[in-house]
MILUM-104321 format. One record per residue (C-alpha): residue in one letter; x, y, z. Coordinates in nm, 4 decimals, always signed. Each point is the difference from the previous one (the first is absolute). Layout:
// MILUM-104321
<rec><aa>A</aa><X>X</X><Y>Y</Y><Z>Z</Z></rec>
...
END
This chain:
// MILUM-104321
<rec><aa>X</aa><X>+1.5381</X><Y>+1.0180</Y><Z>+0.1282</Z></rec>
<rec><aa>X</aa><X>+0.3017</X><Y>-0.1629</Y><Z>+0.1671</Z></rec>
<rec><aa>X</aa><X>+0.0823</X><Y>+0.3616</Y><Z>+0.1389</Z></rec>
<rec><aa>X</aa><X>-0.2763</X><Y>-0.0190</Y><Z>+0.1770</Z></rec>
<rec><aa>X</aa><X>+0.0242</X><Y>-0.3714</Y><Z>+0.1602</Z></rec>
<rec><aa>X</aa><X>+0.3378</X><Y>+0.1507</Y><Z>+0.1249</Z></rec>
<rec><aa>X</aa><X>-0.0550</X><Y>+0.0262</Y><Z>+0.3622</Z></rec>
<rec><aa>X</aa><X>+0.1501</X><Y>+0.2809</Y><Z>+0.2208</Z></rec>
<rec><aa>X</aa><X>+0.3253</X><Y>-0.0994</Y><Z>+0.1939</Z></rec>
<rec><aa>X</aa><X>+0.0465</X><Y>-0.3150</Y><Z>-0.2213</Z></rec>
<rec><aa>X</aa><X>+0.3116</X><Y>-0.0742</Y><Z>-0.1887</Z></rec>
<rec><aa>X</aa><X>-0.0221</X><Y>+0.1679</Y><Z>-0.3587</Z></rec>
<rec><aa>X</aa><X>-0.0092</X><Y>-0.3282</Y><Z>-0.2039</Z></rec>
<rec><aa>X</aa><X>-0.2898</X><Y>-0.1844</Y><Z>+0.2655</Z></rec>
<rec><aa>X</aa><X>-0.4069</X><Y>+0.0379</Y><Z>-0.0635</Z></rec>
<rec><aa>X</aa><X>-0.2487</X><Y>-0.1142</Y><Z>+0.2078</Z></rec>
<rec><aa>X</aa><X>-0.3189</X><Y>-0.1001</Y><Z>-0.1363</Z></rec>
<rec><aa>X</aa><X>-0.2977</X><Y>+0.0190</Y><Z>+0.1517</Z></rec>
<rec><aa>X</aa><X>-0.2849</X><Y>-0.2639</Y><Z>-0.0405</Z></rec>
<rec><aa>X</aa><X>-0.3713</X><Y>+0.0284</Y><Z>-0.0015</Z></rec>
<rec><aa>X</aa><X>-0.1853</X><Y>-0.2053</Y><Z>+0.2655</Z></rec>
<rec><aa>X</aa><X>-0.3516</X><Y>-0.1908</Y><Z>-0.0813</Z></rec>
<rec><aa>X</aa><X>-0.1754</X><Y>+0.2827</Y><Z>+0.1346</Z></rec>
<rec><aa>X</aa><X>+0.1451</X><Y>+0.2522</Y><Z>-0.2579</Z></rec>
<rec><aa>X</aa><X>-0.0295</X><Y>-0.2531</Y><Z>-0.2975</Z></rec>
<rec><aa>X</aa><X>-0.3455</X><Y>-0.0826</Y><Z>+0.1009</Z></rec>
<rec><aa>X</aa><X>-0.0956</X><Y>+0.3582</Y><Z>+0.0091</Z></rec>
<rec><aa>X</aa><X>+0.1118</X><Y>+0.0522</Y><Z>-0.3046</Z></rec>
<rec><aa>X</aa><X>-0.1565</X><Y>-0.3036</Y><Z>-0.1818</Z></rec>
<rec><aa>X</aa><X>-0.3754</X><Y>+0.1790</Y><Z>+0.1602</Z></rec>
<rec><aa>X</aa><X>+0.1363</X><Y>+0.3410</Y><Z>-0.1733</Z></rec>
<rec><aa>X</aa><X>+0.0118</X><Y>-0.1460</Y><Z>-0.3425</Z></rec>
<rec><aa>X</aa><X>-0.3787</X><Y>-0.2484</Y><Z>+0.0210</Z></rec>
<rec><aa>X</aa><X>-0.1344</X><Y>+0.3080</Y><Z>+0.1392</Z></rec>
<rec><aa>X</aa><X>+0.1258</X><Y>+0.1983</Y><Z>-0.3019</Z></rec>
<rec><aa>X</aa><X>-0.1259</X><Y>-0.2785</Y><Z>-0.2229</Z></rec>
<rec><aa>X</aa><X>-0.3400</X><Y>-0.0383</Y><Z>+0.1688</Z></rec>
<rec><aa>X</aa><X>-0.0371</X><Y>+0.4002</Y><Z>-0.0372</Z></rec>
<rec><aa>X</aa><X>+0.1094</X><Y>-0.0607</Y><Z>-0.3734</Z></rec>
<rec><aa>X</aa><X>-0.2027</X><Y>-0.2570</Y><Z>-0.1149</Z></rec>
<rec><aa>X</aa><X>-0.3190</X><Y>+0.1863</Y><Z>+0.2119</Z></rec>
<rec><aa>X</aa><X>+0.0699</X><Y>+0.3058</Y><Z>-0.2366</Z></rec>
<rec><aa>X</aa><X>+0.0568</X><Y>-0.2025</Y><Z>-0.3364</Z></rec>
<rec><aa>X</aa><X>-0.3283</X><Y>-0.1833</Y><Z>+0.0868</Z></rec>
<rec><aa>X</aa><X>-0.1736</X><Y>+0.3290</Y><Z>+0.0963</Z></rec>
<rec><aa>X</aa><X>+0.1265</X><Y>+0.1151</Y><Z>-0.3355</Z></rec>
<rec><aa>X</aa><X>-0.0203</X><Y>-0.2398</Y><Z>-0.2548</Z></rec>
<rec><aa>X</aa><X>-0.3932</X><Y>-0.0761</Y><Z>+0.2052</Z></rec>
<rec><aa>X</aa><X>-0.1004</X><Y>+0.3790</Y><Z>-0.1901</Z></rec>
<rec><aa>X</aa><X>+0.1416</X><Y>-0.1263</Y><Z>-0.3308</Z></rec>
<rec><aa>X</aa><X>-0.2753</X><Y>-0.1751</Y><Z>-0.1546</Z></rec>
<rec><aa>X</aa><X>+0.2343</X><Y>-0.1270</Y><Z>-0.3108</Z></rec>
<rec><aa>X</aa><X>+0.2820</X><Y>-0.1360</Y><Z>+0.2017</Z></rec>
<rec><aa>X</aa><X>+0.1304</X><Y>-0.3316</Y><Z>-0.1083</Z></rec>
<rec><aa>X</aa><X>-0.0702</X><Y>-0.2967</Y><Z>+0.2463</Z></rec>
<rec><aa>X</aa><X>+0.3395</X><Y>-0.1013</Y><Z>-0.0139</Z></rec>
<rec><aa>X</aa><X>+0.1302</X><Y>+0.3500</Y><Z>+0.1118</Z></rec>
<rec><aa>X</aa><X>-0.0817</X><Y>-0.0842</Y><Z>+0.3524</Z></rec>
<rec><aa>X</aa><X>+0.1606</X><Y>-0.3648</Y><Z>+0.0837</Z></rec>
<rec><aa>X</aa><X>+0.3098</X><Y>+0.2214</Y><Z>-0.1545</Z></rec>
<rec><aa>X</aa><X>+0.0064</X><Y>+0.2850</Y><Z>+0.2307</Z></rec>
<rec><aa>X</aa><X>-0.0196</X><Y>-0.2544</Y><Z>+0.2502</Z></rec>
<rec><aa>X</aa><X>+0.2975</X><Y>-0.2260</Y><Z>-0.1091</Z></rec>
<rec><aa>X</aa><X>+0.1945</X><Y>+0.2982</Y><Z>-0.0517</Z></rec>
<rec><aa>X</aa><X>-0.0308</X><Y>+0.1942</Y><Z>+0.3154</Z></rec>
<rec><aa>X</aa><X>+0.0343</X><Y>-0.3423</Y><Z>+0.1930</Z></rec>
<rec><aa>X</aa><X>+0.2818</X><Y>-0.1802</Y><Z>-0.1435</Z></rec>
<rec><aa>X</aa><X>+0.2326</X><Y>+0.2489</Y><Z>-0.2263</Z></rec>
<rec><aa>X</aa><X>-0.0309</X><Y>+0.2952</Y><Z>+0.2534</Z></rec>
<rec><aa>X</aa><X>+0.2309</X><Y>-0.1230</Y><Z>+0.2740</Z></rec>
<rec><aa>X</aa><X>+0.2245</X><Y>-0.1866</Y><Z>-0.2648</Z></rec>
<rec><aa>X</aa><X>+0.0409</X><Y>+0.3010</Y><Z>-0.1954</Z></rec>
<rec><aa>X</aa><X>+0.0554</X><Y>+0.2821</Y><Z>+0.2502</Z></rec>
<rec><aa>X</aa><X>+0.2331</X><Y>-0.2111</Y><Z>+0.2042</Z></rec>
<rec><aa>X</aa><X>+0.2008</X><Y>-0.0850</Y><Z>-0.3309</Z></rec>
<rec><aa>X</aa><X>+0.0103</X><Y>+0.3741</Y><Z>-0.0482</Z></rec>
<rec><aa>X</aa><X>+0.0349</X><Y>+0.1614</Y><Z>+0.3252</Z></rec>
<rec><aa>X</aa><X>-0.2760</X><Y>-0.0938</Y><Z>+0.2972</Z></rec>
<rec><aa>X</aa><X>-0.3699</X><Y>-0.0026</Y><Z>+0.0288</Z></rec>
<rec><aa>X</aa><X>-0.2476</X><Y>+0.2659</Y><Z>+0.2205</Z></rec>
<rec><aa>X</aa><X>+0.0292</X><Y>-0.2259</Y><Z>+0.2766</Z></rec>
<rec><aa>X</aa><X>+0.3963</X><Y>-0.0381</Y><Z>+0.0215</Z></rec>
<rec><aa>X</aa><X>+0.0029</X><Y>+0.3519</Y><Z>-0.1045</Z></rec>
<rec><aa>X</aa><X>-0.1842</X><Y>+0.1038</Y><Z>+0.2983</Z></rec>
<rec><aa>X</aa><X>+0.2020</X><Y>-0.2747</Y><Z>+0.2339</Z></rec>
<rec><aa>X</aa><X>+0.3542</X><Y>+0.1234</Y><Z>-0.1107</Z></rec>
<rec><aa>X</aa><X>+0.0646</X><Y>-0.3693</Y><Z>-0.1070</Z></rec>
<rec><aa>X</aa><X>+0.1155</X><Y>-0.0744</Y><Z>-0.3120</Z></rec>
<rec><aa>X</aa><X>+0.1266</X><Y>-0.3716</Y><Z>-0.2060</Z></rec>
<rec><aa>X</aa><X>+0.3240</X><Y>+0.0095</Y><Z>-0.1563</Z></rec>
<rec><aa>X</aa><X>+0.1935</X><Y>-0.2567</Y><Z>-0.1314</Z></rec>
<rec><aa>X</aa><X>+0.2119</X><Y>-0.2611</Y><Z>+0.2682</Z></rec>
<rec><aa>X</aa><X>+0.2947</X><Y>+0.0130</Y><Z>-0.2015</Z></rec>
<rec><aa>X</aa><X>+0.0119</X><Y>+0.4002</Y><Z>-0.0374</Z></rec>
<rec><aa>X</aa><X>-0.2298</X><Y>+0.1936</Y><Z>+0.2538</Z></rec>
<rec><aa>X</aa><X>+0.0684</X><Y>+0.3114</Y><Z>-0.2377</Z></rec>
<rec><aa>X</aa><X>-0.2233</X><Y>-0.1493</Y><Z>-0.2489</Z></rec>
<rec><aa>X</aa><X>-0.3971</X><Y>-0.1399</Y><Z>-0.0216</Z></rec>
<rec><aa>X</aa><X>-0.0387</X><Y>-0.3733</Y><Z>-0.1058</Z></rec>
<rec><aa>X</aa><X>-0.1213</X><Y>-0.0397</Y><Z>-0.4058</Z></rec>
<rec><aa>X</aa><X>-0.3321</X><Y>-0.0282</Y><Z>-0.1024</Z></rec>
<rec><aa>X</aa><X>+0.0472</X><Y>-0.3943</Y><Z>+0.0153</Z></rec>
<rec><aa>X</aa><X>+0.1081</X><Y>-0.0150</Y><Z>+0.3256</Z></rec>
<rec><aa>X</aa><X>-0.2702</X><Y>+0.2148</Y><Z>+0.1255</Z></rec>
<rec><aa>X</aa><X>-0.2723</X><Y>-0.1993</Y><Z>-0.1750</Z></rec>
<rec><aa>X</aa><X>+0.1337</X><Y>-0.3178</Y><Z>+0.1450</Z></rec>
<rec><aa>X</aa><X>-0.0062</X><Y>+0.1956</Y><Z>+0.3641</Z></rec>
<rec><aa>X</aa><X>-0.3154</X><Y>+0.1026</Y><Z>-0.0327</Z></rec>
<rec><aa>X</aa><X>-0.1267</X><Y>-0.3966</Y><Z>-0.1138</Z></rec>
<rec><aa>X</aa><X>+0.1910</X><Y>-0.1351</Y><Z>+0.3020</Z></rec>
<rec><aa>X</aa><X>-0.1418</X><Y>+0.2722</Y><Z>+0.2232</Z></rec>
<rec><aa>X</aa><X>-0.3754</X><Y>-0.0771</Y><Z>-0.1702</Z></rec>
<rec><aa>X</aa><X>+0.0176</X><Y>-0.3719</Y><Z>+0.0682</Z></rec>
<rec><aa>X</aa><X>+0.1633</X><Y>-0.0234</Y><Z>+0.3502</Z></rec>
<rec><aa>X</aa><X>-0.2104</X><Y>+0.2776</Y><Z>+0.1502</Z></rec>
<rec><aa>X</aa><X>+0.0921</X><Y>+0.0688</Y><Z>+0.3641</Z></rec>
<rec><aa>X</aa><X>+0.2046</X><Y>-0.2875</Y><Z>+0.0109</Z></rec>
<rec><aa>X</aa><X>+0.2794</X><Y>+0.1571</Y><Z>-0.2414</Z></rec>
<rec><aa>X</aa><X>-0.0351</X><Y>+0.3138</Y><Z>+0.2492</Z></rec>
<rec><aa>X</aa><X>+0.0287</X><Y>-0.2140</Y><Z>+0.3398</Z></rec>
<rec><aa>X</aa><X>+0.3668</X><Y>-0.1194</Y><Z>-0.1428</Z></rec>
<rec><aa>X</aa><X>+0.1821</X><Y>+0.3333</Y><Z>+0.0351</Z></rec>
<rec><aa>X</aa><X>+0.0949</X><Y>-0.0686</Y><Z>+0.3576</Z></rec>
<rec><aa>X</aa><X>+0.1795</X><Y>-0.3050</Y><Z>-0.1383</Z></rec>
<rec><aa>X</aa><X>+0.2711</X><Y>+0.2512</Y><Z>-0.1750</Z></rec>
<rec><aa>X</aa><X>+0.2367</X><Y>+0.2652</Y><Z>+0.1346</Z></rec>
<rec><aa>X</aa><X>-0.0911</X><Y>+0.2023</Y><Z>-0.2831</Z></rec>
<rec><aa>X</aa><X>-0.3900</X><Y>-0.0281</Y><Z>+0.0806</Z></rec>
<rec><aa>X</aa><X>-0.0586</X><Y>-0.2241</Y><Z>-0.3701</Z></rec>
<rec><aa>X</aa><X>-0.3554</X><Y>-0.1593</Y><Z>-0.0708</Z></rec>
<rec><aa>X</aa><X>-0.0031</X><Y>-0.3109</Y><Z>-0.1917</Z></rec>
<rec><aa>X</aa><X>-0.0347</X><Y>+0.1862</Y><Z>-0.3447</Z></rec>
<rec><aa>X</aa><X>+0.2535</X><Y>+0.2364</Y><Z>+0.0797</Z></rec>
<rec><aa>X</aa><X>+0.2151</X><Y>-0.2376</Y><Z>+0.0482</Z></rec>
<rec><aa>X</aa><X>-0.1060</X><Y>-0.2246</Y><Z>-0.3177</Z></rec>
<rec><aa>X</aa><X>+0.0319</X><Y>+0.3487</Y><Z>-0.2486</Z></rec>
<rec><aa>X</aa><X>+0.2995</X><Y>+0.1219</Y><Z>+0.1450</Z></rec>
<rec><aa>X</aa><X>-0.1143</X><Y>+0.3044</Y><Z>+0.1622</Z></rec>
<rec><aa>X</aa><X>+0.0174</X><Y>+0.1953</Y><Z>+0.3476</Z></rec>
<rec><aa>X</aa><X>-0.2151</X><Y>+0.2119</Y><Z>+0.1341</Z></rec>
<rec><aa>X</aa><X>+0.2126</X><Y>+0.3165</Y><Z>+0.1766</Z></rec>
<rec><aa>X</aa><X>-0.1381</X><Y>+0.3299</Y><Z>+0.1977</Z></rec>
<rec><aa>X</aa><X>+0.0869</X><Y>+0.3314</Y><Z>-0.2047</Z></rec>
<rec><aa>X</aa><X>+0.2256</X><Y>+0.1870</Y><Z>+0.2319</Z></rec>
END
């Protein structure tokens, strides 16, 4: 990955990062609820033609689709939305890597609980960091 931050003309050892704006975060935050809206349709559909499902099947779909999916993916590599975005979370101290699973659940709290407020900080930053990046240690960079 650092090959490719390596811009042309630049001295061998400097990178230049790139950093999504609002815009691109934003679109990718729509991405992934539209994902999860389309999901939890489809589960519903399903689990609506299965006359011996569980009630408590449901509520679970729900709280896993809503609050492990972006945790997870990130942890692991990037969800649909950053995917689609070329955006990706890695950790502040080492952009080669993604934050843990810990940091990315306590990201995605932060993120839950400030709403837009947590998004309107990232002009407050060089490196474009929203309140719960900031608090989990991560950065959010542009795949080159």
């Amino acid at each position: 990955m650092l090959d490719d931050l390596l811009t042309a003309g630049a001295e061998p050892n400097a990178i230049t990062l790139e950093y999504p704006a609002l815009v691109e975060r934003l679109q990718s935050v729509f991405i992934d609820m539209m994902l999860i809206i389309m999901c939890m349709g489809i589960f519903s559909a399903l689990l609506d033609r299965l006359t011996f499902a569980p009630v408590w099947v449901r509520p679970t779909l729900f709280f896993t689709l809503f609050f492990i999916y972006e945790p997870v993916c990130i942890c692991y590599g990037c969800t649909l939305g950053n995917y689609i975005k070329k955006i990706r979370v890695r950790n502040v101290d080492d952009i080669n890597e993604p934050i843990n699973l810990l940091q990315s659940f306590i990201r995605y709290t932060l993120k839950l609980a400030l709403g837009w407020f947590s998004f309107l900080t990232i002009h407050g930053t060089p490196q474009r960091r929203a309140i719960h990046d900031i608090a989990s240690g991560s950065l959010m960079i542009k795949k080159a």
